[in-house]
N, CA, C and O atoms as CSV, one atom per row, in Angstrom:
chain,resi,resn,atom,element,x,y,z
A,1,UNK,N,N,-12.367,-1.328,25.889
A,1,UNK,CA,C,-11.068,-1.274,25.267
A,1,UNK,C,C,-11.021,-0.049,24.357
A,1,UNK,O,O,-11.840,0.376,23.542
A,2,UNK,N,N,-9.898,0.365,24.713
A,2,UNK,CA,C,-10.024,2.100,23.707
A,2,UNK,C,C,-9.181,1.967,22.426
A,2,UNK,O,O,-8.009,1.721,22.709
A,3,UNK,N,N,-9.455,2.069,20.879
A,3,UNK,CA,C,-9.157,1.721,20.083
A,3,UNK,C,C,-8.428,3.043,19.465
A,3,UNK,O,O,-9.009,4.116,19.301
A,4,UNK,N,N,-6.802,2.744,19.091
A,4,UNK,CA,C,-6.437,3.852,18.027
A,4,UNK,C,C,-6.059,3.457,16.530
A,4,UNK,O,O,-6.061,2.448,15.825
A,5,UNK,N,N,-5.678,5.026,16.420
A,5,UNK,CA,C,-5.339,4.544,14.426
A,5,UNK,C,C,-4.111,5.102,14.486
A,5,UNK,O,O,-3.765,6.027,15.221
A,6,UNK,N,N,-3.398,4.460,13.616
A,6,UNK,CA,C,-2.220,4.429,13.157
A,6,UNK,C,C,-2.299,5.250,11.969
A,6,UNK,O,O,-3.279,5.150,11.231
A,7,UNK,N,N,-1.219,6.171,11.680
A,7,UNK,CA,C,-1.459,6.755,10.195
A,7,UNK,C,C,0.042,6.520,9.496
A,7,UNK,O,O,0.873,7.315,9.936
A,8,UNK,N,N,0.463,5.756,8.676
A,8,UNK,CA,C,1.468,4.787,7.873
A,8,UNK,C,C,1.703,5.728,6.243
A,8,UNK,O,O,1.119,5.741,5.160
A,9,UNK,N,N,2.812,6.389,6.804
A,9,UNK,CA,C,3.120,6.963,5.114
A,9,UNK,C,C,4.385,6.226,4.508
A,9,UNK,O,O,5.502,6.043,4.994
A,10,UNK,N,N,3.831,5.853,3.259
A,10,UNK,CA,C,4.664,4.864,2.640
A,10,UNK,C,C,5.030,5.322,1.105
A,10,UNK,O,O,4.214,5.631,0.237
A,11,UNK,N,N,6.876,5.277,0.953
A,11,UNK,CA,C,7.198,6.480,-0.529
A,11,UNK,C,C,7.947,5.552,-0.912
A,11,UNK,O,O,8.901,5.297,-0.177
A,12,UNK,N,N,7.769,4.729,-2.198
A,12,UNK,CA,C,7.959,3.887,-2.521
A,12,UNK,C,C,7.969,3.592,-4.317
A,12,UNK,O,O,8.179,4.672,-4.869
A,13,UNK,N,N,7.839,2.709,-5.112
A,13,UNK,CA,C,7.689,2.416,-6.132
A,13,UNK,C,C,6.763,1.078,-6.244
A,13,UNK,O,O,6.805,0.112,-5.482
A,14,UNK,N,N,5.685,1.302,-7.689
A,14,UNK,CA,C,4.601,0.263,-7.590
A,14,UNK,C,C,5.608,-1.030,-7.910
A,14,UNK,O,O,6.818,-1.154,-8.097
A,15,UNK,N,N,4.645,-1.778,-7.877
A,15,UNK,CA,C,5.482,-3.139,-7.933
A,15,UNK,C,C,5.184,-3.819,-9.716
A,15,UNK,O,O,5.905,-4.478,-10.465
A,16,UNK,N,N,3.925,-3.322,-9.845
A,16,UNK,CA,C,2.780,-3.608,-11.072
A,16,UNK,C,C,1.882,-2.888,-10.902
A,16,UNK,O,O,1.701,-2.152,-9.932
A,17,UNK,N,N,0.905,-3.091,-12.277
A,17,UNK,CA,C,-0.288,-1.899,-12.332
A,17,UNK,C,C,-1.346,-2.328,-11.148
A,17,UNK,O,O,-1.439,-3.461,-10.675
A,18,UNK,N,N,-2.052,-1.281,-10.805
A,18,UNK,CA,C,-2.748,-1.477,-9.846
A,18,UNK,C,C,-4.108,-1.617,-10.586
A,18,UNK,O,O,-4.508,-1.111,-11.634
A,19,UNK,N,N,-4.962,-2.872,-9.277
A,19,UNK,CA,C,-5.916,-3.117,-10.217
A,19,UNK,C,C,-6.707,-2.620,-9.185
A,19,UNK,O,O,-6.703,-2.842,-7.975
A,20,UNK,N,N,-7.737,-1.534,-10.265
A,20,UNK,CA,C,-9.376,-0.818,-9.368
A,20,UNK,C,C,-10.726,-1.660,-10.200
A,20,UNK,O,O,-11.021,-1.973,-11.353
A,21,UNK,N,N,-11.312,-1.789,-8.788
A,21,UNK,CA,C,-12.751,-2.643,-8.918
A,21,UNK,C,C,-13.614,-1.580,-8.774
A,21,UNK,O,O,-13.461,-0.785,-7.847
A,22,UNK,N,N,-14.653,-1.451,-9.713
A,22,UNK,CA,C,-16.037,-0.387,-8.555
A,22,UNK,C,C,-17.104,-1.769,-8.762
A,22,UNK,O,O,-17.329,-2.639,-9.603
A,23,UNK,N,N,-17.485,-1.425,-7.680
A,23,UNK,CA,C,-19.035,-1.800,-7.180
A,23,UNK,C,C,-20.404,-1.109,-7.527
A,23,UNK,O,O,-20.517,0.093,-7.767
A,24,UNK,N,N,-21.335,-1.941,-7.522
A,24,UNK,CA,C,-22.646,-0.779,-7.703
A,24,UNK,C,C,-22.929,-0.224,-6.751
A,24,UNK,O,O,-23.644,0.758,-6.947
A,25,UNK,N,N,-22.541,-0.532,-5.243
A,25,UNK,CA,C,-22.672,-0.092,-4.400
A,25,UNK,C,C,-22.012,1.793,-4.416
A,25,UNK,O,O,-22.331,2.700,-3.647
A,26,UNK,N,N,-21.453,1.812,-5.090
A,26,UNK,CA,C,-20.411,3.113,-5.699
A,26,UNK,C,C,-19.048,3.031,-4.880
A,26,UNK,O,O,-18.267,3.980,-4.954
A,27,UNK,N,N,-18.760,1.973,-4.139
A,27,UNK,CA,C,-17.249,1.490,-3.648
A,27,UNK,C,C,-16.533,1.483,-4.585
A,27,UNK,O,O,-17.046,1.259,-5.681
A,28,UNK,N,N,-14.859,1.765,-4.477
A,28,UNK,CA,C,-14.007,1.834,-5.169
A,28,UNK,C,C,-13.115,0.866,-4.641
A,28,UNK,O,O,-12.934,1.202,-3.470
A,29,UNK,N,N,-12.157,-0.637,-5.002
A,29,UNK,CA,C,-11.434,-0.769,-4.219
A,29,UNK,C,C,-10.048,-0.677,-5.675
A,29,UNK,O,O,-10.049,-0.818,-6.898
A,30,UNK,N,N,-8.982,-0.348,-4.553
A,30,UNK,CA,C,-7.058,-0.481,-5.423
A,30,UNK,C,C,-6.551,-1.735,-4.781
A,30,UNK,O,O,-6.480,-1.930,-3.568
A,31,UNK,N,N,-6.250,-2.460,-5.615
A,31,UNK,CA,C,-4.721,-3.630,-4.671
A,31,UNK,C,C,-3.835,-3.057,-5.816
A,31,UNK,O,O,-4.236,-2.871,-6.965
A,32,UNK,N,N,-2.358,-2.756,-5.278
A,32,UNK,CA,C,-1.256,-2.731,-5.895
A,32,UNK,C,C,-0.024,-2.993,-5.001
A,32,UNK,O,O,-0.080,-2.633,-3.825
A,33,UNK,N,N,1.017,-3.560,-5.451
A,33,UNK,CA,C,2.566,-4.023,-4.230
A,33,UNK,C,C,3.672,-3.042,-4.393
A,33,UNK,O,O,4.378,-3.001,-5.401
A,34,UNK,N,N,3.818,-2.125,-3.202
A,34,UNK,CA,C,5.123,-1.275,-2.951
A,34,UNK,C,C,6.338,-1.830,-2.639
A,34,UNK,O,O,6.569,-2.702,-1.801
A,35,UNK,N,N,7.188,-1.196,-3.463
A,35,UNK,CA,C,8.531,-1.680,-3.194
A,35,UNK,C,C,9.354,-0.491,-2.662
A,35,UNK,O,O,9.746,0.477,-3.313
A,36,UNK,N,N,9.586,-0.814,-1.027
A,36,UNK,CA,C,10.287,0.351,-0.357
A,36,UNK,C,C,11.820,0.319,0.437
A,36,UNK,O,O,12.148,-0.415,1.369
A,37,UNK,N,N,12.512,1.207,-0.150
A,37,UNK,CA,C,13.897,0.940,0.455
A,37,UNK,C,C,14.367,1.230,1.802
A,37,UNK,O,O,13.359,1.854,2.134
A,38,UNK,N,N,14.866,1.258,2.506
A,38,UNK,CA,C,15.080,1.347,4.202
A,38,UNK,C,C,16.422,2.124,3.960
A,38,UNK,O,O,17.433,1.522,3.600
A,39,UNK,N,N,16.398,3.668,4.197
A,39,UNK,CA,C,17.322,4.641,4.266
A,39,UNK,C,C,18.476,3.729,5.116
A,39,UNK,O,O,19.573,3.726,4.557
A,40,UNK,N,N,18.414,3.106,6.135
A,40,UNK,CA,C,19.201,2.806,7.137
A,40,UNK,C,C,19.571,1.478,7.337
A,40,UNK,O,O,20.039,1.028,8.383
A,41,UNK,N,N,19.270,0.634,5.926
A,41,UNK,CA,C,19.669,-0.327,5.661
A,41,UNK,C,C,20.546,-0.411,4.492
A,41,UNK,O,O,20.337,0.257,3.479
A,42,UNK,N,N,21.870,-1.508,4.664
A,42,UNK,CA,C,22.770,-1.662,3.505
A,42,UNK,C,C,22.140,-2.324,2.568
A,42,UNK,O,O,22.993,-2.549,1.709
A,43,UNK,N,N,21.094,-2.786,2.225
A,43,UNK,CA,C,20.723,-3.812,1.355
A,43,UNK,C,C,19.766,-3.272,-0.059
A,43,UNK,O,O,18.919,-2.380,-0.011
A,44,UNK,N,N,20.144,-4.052,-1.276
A,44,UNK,CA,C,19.611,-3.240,-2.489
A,44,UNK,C,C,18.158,-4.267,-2.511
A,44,UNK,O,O,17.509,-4.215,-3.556
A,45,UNK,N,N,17.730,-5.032,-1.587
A,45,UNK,CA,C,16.607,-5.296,-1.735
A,45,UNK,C,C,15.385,-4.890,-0.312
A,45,UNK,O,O,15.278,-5.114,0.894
A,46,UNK,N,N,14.427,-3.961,-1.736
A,46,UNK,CA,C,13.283,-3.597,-1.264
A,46,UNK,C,C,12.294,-4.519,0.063
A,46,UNK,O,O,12.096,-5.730,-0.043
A,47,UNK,N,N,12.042,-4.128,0.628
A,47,UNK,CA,C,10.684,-4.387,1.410
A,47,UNK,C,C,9.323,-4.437,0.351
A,47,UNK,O,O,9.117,-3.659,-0.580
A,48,UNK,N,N,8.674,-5.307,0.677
A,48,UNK,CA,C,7.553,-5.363,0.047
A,48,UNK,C,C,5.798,-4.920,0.109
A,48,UNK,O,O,5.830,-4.253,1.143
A,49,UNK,N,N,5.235,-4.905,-0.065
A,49,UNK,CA,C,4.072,-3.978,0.734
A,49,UNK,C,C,3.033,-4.765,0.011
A,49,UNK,O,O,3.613,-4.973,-1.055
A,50,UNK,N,N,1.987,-5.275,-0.076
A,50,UNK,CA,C,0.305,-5.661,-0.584
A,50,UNK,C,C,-0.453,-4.898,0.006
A,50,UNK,O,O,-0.635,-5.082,1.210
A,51,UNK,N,N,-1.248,-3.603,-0.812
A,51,UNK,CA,C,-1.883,-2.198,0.019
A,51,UNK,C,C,-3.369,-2.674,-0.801
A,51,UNK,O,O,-3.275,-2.949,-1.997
A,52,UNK,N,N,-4.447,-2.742,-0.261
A,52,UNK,CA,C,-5.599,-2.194,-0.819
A,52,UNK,C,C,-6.023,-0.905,-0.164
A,52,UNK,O,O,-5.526,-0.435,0.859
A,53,UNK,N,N,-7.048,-0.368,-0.910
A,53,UNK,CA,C,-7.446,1.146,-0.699
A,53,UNK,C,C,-8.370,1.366,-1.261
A,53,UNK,O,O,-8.559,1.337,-2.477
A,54,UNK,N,N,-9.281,1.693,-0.162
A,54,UNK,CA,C,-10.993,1.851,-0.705
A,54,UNK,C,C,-10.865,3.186,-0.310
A,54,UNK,O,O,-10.074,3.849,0.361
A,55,UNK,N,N,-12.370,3.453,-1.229
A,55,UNK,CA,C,-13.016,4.754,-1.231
A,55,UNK,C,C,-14.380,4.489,-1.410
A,55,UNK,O,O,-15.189,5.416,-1.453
């Protein structure tokens, strides 16, 4: 099975502060929630997003 990646750009506003963990391992992880509007939608409510993001 041949596996691809998706690459997802997302321009938005945080939802709340984002919280970073490090590890001793020297991992970094972020969870924070985007709030994103849909150019091509009539509606004043955002889409929601739950992103973590390691390094």
């Amino acid at each position: 099975m041949l596996m691809s990646l998706n690459v997802v750009t997302l321009v938005g506003r945080a939802g709340r502060d984002p919280e970073v963990k490090y590890f001793e391992s020297g991992s970094v992880v972020c969870k924070l929630t985007l709030a994103v509007n849909r150019p091509t939608r009539n509606s004043d409510t955002p889409d929601w997003f739950n992103l973590g993001v390691t390094r």
